[in-house]
Chimera marker file (.cmm) of the C-alpha trace (Angstrom):
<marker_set name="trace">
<marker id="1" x="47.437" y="41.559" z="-26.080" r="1" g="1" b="0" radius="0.5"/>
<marker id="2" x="45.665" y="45.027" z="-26.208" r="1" g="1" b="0" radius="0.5"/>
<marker id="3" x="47.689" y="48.122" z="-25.445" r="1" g="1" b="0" radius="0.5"/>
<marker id="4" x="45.191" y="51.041" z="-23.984" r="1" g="1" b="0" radius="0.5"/>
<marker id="5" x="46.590" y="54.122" z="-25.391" r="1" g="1" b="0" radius="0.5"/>
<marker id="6" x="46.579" y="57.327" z="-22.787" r="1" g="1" b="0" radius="0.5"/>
<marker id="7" x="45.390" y="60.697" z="-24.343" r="1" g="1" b="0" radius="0.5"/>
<marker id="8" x="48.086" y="63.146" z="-23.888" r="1" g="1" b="0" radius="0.5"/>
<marker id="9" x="47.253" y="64.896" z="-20.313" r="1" g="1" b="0" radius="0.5"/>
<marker id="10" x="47.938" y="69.086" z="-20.494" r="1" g="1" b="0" radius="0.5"/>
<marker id="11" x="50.972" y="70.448" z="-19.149" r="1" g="1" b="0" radius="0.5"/>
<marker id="12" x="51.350" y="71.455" z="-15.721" r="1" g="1" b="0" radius="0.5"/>
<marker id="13" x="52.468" y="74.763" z="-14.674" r="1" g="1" b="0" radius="0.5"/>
<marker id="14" x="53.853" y="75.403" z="-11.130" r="1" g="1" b="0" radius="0.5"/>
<marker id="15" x="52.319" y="78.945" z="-11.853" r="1" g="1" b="0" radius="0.5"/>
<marker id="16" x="48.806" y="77.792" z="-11.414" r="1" g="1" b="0" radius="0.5"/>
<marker id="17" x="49.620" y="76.198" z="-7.951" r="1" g="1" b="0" radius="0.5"/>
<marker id="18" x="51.261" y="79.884" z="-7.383" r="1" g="1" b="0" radius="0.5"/>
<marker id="19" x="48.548" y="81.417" z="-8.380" r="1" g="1" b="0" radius="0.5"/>
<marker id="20" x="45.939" y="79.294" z="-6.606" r="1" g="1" b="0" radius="0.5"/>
<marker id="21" x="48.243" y="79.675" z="-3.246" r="1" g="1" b="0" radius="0.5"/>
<marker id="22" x="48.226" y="83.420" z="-3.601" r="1" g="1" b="0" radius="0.5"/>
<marker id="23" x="44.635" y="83.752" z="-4.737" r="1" g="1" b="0" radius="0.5"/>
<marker id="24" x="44.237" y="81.202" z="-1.315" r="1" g="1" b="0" radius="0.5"/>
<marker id="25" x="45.965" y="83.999" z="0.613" r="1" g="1" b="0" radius="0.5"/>
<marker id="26" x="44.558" y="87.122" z="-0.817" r="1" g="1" b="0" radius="0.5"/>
<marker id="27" x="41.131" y="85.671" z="0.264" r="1" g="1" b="0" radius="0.5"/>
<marker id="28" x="42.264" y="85.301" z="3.695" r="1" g="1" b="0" radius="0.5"/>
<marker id="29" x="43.423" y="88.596" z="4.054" r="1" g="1" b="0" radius="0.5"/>
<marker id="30" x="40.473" y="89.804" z="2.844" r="1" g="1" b="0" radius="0.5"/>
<marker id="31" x="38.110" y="87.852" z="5.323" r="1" g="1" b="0" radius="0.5"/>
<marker id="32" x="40.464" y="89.372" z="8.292" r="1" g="1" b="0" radius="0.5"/>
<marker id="33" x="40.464" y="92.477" z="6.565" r="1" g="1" b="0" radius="0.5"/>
<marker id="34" x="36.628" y="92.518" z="6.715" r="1" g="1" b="0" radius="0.5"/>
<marker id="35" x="35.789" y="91.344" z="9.788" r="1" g="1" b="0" radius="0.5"/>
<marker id="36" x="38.479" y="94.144" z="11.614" r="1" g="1" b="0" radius="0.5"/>
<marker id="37" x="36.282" y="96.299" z="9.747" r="1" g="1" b="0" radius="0.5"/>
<marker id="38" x="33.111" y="95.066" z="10.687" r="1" g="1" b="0" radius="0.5"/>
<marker id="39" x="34.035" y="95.073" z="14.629" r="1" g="1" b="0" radius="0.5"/>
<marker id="40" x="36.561" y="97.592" z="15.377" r="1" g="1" b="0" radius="0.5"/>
<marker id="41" x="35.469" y="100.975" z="15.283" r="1" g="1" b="0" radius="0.5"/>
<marker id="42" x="39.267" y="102.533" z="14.975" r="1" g="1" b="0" radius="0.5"/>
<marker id="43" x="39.946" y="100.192" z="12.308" r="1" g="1" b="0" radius="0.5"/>
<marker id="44" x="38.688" y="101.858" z="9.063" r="1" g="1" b="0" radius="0.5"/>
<marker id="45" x="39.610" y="106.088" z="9.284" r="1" g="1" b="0" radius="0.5"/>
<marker id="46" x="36.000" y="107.350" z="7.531" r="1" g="1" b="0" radius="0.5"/>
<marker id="47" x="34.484" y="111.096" z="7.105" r="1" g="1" b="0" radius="0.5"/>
<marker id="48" x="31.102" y="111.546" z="8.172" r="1" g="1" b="0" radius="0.5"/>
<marker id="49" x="30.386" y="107.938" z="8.963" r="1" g="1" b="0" radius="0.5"/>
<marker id="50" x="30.526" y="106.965" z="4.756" r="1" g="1" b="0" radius="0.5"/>
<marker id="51" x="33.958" y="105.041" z="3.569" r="1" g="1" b="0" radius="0.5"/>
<marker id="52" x="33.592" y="106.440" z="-0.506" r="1" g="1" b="0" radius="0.5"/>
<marker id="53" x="30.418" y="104.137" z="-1.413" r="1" g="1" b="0" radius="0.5"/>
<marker id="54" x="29.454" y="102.386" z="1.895" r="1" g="1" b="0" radius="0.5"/>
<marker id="55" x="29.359" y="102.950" z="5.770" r="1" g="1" b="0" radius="0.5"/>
<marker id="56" x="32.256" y="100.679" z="7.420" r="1" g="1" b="0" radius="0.5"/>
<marker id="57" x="29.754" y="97.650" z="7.776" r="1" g="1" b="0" radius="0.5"/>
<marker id="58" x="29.472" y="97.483" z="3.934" r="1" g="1" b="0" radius="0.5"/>
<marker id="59" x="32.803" y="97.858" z="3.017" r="1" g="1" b="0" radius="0.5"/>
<marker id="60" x="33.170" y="94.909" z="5.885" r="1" g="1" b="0" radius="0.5"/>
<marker id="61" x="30.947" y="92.630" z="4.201" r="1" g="1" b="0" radius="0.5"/>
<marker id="62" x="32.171" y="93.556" z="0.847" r="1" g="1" b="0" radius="0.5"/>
<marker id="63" x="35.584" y="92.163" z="2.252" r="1" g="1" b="0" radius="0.5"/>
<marker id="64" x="34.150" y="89.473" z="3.847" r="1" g="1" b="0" radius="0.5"/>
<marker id="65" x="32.390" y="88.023" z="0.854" r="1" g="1" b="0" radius="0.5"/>
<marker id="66" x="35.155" y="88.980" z="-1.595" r="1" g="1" b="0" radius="0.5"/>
<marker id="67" x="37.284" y="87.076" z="0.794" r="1" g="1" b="0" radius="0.5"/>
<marker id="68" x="35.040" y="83.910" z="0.759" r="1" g="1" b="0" radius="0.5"/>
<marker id="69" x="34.690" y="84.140" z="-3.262" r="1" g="1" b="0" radius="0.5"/>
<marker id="70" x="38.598" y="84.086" z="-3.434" r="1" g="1" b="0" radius="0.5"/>
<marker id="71" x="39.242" y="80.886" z="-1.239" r="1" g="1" b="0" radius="0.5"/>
<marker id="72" x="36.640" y="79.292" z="-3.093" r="1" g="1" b="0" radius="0.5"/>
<marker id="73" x="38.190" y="80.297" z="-6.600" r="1" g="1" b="0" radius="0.5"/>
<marker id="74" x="41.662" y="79.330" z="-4.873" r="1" g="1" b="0" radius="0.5"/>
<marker id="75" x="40.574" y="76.186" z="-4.416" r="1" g="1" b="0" radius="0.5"/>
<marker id="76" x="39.312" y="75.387" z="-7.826" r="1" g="1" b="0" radius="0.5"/>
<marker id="77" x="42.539" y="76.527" z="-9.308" r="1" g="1" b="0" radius="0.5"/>
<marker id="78" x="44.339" y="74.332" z="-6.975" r="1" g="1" b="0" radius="0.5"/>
<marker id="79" x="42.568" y="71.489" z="-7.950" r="1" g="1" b="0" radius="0.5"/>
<marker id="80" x="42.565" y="72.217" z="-11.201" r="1" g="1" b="0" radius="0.5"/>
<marker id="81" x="39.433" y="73.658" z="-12.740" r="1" g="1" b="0" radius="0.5"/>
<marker id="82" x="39.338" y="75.800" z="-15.844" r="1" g="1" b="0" radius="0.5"/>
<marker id="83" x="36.518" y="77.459" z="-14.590" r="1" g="1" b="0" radius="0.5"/>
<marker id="84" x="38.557" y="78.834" z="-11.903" r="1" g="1" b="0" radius="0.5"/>
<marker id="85" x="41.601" y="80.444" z="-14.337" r="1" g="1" b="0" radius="0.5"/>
<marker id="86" x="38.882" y="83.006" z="-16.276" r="1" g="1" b="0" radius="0.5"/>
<marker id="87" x="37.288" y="83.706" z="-12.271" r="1" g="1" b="0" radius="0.5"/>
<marker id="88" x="40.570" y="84.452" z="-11.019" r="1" g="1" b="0" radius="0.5"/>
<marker id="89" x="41.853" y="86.813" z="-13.436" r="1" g="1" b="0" radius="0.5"/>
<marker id="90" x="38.729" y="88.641" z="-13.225" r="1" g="1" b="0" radius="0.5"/>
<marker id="91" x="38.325" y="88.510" z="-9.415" r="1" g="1" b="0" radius="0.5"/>
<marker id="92" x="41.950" y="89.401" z="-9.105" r="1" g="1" b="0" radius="0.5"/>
<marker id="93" x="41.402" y="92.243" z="-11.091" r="1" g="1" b="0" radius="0.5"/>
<marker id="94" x="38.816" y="93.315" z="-9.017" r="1" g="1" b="0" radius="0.5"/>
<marker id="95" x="40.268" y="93.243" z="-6.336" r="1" g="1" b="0" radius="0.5"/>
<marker id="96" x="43.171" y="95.363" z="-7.170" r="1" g="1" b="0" radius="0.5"/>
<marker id="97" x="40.689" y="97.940" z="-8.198" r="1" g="1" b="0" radius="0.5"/>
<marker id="98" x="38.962" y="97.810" z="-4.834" r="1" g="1" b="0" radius="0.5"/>
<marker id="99" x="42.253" y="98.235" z="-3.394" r="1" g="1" b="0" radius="0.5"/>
<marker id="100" x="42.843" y="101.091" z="-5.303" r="1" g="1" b="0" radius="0.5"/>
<marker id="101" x="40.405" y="103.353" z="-3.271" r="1" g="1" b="0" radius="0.5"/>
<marker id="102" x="42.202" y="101.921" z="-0.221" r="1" g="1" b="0" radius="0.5"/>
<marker id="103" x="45.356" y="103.845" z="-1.230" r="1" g="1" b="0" radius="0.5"/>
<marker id="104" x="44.999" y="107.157" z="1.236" r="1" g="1" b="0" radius="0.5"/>
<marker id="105" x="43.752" y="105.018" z="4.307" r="1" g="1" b="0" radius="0.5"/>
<marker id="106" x="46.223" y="102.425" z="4.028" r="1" g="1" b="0" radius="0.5"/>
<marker id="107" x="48.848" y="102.760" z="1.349" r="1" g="1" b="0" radius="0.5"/>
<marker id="108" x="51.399" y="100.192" z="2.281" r="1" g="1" b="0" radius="0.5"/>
<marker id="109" x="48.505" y="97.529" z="2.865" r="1" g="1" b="0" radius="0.5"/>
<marker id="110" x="46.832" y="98.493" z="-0.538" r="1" g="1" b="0" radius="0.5"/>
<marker id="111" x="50.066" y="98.356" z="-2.724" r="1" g="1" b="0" radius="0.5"/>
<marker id="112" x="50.937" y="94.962" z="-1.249" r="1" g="1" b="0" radius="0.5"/>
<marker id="113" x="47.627" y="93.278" z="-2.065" r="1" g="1" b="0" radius="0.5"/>
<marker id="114" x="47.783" y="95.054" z="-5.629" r="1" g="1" b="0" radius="0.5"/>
<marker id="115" x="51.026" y="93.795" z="-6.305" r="1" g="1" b="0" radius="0.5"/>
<marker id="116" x="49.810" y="90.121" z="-5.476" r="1" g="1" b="0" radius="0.5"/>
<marker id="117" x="46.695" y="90.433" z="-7.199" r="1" g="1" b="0" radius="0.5"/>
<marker id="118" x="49.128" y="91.674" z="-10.130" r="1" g="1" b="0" radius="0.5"/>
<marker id="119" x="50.936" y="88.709" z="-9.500" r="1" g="1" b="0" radius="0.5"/>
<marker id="120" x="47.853" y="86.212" z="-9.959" r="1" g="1" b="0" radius="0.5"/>
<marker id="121" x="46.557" y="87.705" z="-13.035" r="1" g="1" b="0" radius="0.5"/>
<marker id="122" x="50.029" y="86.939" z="-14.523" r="1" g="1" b="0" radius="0.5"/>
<marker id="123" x="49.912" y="83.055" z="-12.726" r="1" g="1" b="0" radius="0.5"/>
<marker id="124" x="46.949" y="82.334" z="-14.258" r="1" g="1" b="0" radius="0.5"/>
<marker id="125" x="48.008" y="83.904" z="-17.906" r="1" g="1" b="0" radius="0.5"/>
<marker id="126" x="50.887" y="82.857" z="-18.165" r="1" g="1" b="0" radius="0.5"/>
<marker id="127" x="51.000" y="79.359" z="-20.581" r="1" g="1" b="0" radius="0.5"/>
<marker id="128" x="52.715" y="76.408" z="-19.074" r="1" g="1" b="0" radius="0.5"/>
<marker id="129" x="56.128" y="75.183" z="-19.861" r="1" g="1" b="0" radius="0.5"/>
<marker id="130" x="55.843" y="73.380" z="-23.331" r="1" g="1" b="0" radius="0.5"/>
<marker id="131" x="52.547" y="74.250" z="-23.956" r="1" g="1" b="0" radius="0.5"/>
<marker id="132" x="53.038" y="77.022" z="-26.907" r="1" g="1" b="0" radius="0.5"/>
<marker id="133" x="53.855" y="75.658" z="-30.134" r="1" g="1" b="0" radius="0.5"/>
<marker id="134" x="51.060" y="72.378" z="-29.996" r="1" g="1" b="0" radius="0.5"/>
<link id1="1" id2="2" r="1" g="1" b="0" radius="0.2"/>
<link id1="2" id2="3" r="1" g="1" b="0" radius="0.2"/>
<link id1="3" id2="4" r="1" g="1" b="0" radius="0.2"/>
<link id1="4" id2="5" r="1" g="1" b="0" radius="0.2"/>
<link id1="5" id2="6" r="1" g="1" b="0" radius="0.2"/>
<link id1="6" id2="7" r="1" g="1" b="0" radius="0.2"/>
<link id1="7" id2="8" r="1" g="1" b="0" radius="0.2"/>
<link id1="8" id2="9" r="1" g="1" b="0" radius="0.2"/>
<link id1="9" id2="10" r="1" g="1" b="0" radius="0.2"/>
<link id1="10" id2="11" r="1" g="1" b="0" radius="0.2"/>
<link id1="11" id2="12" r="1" g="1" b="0" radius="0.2"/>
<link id1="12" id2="13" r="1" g="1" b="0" radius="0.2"/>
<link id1="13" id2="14" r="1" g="1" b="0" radius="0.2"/>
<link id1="14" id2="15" r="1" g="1" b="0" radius="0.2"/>
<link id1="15" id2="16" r="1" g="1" b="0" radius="0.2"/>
<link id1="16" id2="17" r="1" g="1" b="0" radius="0.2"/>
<link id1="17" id2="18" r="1" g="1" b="0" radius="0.2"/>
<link id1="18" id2="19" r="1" g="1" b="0" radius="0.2"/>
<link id1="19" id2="20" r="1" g="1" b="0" radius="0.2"/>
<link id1="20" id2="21" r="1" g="1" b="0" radius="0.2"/>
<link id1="21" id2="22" r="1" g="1" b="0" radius="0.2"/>
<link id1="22" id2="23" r="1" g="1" b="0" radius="0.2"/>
<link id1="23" id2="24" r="1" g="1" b="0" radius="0.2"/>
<link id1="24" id2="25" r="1" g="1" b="0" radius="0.2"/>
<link id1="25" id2="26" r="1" g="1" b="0" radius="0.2"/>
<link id1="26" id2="27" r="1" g="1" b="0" radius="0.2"/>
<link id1="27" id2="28" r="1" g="1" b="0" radius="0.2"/>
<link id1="28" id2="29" r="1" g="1" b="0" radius="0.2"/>
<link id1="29" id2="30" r="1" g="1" b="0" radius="0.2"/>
<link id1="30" id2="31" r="1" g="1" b="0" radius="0.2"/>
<link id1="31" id2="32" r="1" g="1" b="0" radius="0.2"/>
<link id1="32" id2="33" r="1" g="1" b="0" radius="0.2"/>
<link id1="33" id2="34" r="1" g="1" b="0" radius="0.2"/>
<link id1="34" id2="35" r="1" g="1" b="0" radius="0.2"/>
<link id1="35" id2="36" r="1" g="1" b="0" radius="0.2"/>
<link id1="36" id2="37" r="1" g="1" b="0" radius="0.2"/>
<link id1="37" id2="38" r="1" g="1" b="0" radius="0.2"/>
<link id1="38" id2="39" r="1" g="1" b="0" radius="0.2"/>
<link id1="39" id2="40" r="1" g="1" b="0" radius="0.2"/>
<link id1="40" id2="41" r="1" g="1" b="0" radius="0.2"/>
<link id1="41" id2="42" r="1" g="1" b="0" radius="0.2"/>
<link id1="42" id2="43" r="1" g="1" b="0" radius="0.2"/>
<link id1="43" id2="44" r="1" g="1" b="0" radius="0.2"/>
<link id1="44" id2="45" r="1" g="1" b="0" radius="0.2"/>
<link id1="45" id2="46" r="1" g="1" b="0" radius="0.2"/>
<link id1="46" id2="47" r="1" g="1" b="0" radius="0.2"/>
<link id1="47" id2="48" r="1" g="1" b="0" radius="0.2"/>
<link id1="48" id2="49" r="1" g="1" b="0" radius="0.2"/>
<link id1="49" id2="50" r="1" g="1" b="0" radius="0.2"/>
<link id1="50" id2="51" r="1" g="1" b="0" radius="0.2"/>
<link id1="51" id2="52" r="1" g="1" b="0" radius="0.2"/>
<link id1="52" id2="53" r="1" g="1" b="0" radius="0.2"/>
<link id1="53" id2="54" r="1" g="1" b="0" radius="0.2"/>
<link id1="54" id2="55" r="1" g="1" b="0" radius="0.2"/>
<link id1="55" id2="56" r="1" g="1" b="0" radius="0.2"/>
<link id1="56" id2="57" r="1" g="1" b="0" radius="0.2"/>
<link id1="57" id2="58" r="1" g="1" b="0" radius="0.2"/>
<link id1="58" id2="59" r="1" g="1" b="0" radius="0.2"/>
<link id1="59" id2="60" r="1" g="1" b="0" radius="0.2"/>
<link id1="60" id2="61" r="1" g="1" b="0" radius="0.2"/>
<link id1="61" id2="62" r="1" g="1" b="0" radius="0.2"/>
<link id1="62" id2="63" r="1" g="1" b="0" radius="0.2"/>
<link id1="63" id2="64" r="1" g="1" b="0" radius="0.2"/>
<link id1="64" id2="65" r="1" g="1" b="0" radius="0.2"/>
<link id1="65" id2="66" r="1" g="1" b="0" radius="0.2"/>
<link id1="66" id2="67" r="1" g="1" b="0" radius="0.2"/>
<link id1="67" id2="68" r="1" g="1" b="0" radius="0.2"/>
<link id1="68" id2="69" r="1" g="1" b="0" radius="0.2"/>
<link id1="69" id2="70" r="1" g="1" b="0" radius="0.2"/>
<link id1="70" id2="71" r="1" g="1" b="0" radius="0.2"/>
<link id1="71" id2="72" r="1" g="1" b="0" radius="0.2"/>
<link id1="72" id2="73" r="1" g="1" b="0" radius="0.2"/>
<link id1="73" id2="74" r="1" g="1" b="0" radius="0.2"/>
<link id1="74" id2="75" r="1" g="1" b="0" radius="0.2"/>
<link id1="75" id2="76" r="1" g="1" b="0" radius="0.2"/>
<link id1="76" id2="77" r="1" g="1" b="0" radius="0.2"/>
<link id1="77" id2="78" r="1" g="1" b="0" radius="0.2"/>
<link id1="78" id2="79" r="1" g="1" b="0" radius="0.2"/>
<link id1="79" id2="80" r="1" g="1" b="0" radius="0.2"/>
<link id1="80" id2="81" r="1" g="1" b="0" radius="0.2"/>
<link id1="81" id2="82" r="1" g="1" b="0" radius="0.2"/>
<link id1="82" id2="83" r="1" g="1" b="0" radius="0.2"/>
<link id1="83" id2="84" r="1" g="1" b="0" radius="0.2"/>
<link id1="84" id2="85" r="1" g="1" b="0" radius="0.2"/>
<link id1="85" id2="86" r="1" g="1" b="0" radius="0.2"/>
<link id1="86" id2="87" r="1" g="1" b="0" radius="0.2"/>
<link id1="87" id2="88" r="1" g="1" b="0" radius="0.2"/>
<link id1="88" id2="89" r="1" g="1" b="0" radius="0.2"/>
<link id1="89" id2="90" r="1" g="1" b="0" radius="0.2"/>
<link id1="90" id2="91" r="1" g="1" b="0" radius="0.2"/>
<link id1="91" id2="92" r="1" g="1" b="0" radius="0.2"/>
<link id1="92" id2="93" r="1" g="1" b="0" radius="0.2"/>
<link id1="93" id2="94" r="1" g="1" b="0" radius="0.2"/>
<link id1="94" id2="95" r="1" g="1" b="0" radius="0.2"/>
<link id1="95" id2="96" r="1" g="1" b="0" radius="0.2"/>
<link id1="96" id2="97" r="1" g="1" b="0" radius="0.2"/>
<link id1="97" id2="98" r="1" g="1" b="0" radius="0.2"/>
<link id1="98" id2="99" r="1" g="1" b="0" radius="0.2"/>
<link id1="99" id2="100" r="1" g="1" b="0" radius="0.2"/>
<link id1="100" id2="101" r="1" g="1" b="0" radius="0.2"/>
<link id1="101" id2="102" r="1" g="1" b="0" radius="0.2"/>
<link id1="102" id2="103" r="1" g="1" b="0" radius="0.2"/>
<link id1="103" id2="104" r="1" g="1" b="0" radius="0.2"/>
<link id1="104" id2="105" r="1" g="1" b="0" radius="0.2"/>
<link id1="105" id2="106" r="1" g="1" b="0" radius="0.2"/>
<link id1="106" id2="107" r="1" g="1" b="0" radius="0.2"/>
<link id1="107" id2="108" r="1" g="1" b="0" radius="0.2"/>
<link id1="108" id2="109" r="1" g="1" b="0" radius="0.2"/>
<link id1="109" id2="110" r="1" g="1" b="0" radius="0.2"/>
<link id1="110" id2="111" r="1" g="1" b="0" radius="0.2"/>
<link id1="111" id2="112" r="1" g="1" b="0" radius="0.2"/>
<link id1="112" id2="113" r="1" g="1" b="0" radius="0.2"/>
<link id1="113" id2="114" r="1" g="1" b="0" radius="0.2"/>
<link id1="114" id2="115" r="1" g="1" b="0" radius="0.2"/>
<link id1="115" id2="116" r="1" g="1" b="0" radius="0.2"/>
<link id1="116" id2="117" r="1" g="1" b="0" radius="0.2"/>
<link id1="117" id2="118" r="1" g="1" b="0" radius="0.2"/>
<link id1="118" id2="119" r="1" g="1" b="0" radius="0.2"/>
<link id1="119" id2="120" r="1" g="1" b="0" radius="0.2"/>
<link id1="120" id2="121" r="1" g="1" b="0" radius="0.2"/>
<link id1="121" id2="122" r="1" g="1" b="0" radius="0.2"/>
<link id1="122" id2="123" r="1" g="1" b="0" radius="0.2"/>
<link id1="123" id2="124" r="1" g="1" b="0" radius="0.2"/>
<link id1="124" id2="125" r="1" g="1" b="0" radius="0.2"/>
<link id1="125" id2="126" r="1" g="1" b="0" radius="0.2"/>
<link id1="126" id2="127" r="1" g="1" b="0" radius="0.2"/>
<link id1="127" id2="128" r="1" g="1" b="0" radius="0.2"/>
<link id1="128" id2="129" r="1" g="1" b="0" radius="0.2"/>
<link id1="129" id2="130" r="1" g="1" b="0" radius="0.2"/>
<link id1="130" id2="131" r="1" g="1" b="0" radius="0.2"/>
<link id1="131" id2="132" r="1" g="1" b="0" radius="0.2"/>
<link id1="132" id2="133" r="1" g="1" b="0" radius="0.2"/>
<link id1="133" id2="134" r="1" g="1" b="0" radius="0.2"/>
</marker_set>
């Protein structure tokens, strides 16, 4: 009788299912937050029809594709792709600059998505339980 020895799988960290979740939910709210911008007018507060580097319609696309990018990279940490980790730190990142120049229109909004995309760059960073040591 032959016994069929299992390579040791990688430990699993609840803080890449938080992270994917949040990254999940960030992209949502940026998808929303794009397509307010791209069809109400009172939505976005500009000067002189430019919103720092584009009009309101580029800033809504912006959101709208960021948005899409995020869900996508959501799902690939949620299902467990090391591809996604490295994408999600940087797209978090990203996004929490872009917020940044959100801060006079909208502070609240702004400091709440920075926070979370704090939150996912620390997810995805942080080693799972048992892993250190090797």
């Amino acid at each position: 009788m032959t016994t069929a020895v299992r390579p040791a799988s990688p430990p699993v960290s609840g803080w890449l299912s938080f992270a994917g979740l949040l990254i999940l939910l960030l992209g949502v709210f940026n998808v929303v937050e794009g397509v307010f911008a791209l069809f109400n007018d009172r939505y976005v507060s500009y000067a002189a029809g430019q919103f720092y580097l584009f009009d309101r319609t580029g800033w809504g696309w912006l959101h709208v594709i960021l948005g899409i990018i995020q869900i996508v990279v959501g799902s690939g940490i949620m299902s467990g792709k090391t591809w996604a980790r490295g994408v999600g730190v940087g797209l978090a990142g990203l996004t929490a600059l872009i917020q940044m120049l959100y801060l006079p229109v909208f502070p609240w909004w702004s400091l709440i998505n920075i926070a979370l995309c704090v939150l996912v760059i620390y997810a995805l960073i942080v080693p799972p339980h048992g892993a250190i040591g090797r």
